[in-house]
C-alpha positions in Angstrom: -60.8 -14.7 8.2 -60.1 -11.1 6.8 -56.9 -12.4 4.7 -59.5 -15.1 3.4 -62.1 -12.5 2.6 -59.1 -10.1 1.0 -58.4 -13.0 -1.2 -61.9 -13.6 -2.2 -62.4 -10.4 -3.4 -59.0 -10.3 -5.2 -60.3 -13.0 -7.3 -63.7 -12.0 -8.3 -63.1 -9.5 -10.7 -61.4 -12.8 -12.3 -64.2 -15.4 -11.3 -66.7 -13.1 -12.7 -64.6 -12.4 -16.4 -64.6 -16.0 -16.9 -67.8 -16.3 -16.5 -68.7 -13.9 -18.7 -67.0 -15.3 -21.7 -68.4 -18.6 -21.2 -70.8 -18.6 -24.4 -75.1 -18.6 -22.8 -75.5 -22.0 -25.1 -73.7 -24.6 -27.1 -71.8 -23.9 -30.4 -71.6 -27.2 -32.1 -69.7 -28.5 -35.2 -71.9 -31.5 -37.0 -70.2 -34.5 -38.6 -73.3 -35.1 -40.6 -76.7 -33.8 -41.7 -78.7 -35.6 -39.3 -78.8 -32.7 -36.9 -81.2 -31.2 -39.4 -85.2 -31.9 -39.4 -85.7 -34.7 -41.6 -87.7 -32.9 -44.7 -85.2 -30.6 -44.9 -82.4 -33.5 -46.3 -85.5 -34.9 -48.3 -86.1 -34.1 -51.6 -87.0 -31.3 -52.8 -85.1 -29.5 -50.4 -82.1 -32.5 -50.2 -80.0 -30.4 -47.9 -76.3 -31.4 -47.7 -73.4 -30.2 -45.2 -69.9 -30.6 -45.2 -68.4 -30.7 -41.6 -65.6 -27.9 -40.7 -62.4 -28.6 -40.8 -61.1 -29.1 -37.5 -58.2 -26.4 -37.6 -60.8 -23.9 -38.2 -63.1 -24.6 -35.0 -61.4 -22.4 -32.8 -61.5 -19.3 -34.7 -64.8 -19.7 -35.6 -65.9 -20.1 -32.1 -64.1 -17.8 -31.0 -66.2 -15.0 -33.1 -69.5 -16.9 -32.9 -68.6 -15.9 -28.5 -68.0 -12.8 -29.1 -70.9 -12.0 -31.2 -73.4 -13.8 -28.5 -71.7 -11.6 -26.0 -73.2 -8.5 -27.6 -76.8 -9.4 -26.6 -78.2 -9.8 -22.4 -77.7 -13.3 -21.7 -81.3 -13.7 -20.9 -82.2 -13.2 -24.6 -79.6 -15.6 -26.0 -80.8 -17.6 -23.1 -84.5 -17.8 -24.2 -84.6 -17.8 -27.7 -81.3 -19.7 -28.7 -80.5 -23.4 -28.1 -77.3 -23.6 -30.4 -75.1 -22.4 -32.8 -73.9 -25.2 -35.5 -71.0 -24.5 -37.4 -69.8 -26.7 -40.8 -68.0 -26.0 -43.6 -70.4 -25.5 -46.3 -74.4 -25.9 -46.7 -76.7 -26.3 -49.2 -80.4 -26.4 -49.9 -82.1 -27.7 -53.2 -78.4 -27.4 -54.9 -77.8 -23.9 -54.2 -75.1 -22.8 -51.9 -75.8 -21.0 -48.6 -73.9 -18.5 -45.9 -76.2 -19.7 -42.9 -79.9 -20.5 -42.0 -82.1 -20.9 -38.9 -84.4 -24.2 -37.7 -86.6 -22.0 -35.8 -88.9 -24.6 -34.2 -85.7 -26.0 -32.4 -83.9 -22.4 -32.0 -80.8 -23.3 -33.7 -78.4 -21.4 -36.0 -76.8 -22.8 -38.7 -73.5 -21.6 -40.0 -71.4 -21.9 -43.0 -67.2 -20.8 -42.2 -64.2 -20.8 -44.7 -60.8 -19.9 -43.5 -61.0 -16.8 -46.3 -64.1 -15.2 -44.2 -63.6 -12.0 -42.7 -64.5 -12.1 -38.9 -66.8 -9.3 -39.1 -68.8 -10.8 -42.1 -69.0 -14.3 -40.1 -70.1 -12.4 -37.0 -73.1 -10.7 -38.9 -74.5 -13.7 -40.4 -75.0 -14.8 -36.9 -76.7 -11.6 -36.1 -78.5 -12.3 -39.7 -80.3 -15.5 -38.5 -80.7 -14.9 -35.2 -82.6 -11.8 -36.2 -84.9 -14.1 -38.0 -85.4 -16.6 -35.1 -86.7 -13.1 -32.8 -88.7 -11.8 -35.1 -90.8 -14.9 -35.9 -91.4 -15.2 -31.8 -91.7 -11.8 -31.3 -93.9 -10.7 -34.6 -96.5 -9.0 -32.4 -94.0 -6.7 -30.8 -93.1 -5.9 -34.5 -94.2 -2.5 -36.0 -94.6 -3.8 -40.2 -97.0 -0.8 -40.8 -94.3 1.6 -39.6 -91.4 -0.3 -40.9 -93.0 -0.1 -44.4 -94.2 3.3 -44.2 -89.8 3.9 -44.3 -89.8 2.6 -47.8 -90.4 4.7 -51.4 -94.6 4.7 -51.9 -95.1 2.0 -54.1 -92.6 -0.6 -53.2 -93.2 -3.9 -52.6 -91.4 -6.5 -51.3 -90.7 -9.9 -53.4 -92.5 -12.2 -50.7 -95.2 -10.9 -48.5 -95.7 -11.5 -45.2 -93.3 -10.3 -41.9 -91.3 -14.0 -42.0 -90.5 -15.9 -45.4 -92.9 -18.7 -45.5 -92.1 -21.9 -47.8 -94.2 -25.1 -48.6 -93.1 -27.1 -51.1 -91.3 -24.7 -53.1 -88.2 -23.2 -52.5 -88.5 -19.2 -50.8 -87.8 -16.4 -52.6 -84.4 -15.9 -50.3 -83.3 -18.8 -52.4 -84.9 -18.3 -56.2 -82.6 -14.7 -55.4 -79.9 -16.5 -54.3 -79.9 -19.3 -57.0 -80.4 -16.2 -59.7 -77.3 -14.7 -58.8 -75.2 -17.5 -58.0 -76.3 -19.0 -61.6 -75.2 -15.3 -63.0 -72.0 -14.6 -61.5 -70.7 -18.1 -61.1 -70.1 -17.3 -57.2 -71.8 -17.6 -53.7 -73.8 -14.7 -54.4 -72.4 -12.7 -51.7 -72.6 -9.9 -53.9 -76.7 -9.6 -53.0 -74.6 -8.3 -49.3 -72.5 -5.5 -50.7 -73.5 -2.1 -49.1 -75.2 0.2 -51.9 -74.9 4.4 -51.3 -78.5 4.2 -54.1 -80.3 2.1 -52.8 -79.7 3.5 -48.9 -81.1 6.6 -50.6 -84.6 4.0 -50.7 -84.1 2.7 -47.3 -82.5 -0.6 -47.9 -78.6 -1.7 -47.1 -78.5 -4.0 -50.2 -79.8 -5.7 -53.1 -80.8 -8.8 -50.7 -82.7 -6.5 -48.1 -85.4 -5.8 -50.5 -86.5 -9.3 -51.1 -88.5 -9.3 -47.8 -88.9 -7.7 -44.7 -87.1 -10.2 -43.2 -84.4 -10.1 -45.4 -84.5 -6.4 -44.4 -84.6 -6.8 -40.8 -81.8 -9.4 -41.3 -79.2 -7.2 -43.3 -80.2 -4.0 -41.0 -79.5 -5.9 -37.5 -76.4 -7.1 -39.0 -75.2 -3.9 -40.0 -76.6 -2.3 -36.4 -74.3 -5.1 -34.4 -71.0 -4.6 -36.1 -70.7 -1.6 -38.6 -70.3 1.6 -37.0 -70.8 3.6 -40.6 -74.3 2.6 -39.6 -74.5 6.0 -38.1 -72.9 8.0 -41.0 -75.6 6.0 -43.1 -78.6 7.5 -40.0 -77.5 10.7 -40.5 -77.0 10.6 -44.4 -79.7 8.5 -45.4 -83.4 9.4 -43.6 -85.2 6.1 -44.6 -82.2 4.3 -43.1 -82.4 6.0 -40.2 -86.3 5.5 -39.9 -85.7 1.8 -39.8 -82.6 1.6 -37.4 -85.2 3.6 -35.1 -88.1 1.0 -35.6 -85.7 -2.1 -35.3 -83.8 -0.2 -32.1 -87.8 0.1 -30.8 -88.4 -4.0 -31.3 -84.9 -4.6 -29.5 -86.1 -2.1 -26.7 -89.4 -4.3 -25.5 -87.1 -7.5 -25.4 -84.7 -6.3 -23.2 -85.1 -2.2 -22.2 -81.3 -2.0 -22.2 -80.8 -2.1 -25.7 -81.5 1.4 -26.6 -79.7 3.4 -28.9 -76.1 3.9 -26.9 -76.3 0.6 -26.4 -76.0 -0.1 -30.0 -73.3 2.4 -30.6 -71.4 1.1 -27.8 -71.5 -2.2 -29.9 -70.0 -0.5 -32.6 -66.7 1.2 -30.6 -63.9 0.7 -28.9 -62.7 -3.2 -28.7 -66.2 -4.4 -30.4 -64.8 -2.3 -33.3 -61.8 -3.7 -33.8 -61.7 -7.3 -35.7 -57.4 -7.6 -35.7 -57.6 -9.9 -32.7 -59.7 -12.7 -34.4 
């Protein structure tokens, strides 16, 4: 009985670690657009996909896990069905890096064997950002979140969460803009700005709304430990990473401020393994 009990507990440590890197829900690789809500591969919108290339799942998944791990189960739990992964994505013929279906609590992401692992991990943070903030809006502080930027400022689109009817969001009229400019994906709206920080805002995109804002910021606050040179340097940064730390705080009161750095250090820091 005791050599049965010594074995047990020999194997826990084990039982438990591979249960712990089991990801909370399903990460998913369509073969087609019909996983996505039926007006969105209807004109205007006339969304297309292209399915990832096999070869690339792994990898993928592999930092899609480890970016889920960062967060309490229970929160990934509740607010996240799935994580669908394809090659590329597109909405009313402009390219995108990811979106959200928030009624059905999925992310959608695009990967490319050229993407850094840290970049693909924060467009996961990116949209899943969005999908907490739209069912959590009330826990929100928009008055003090806004009070962090210059007097005067105002956002492109109004409102907490990027609303859309018929016509395409501001997210995308930015995206098309620059994409039609530079002749790219437009992932140079996401390069990290020293003059605008001094404003409070990461990046060209974050000042399209305050989603957009929240977005870039949580992305940042998951995987970039400069985020804390940029506190201490920039104090409208700073004043945000507080307010968004504060929203994260009544979802689960774990995620406090170490927590975050923790994120940021040691193994979580280190992307040469993916």
């Amino acid at each position: 009985m005791r050599s049965c009990l010594a074995l047990l507990l020999l194997l826990f440590p084990f039982l438990t670690t591979a249960q712990e890197s089991t990801p909370p829900v399903p990460i998913e690789f369509p073969e087609d657009a019909r996983f996505l809500p039926r007006n969105w591969t209807s004109s205007p919108i006339s969304a297309e996909i292209t399915p990832l290339t096999p070869t690339l799942r792994t990898k993928a998944e592999k930092i899609i896990e480890r970016g889920l791990s960062k967060y309490p189960d229970q929160i990934v739990k509740r607010y996240l069905n799935a994580v669908c992964i394809v090659g590329a994505l597109q909405f009313y013929n402009v390219s995108y890096g990811g979106t959200y279906m928030g009624g059905g609590r999925k992310i959608i992401l695009v990967y490319r064997e050229s993407f850094d692992p840290k970049g693909f991990e924060q467009r996961l943070h990116h949209e899943f950002s969005s999908i907490l903030l739209k069912m959590n809006q009330n826990q929100f502080e928009t008055t003090r979140w806004e009070g962090a930027n210059p007097p005067g400022f105002q956002y492109r689109a109004k409102g907490v969460i990027e609303e859309q009817n018929d016509d395409r969001s501001e997210a995308t009229k930015v995206l098309a803009a620059e994409q039609e400019k530079t002749g790219g994906s437009g992932s140079s709206l996401l390069e990290l700005d020293s003059n605008l920080m001094n404003e409070g805002f990461l990046t060209a995109y974050n000042r399209v709304s305050i989603e957009q804002d929240v977005n870039e910021m949580t992305a940042h606050l998951f995987t970039n430990k400069e985020m804390w040179n940029f506190c201490e340097t920039y104090p409208r940064i700073d004043q945000k990473v507080d307010i968004l730390i504060d929203f994260f705080r009544k979802l689960d009161p774990k995620m406090d401020r170490l927590y975050f750095r923790n994120l940021t250090r040691g193994e979580y820091s280190d992307y040469s393994n993916l």
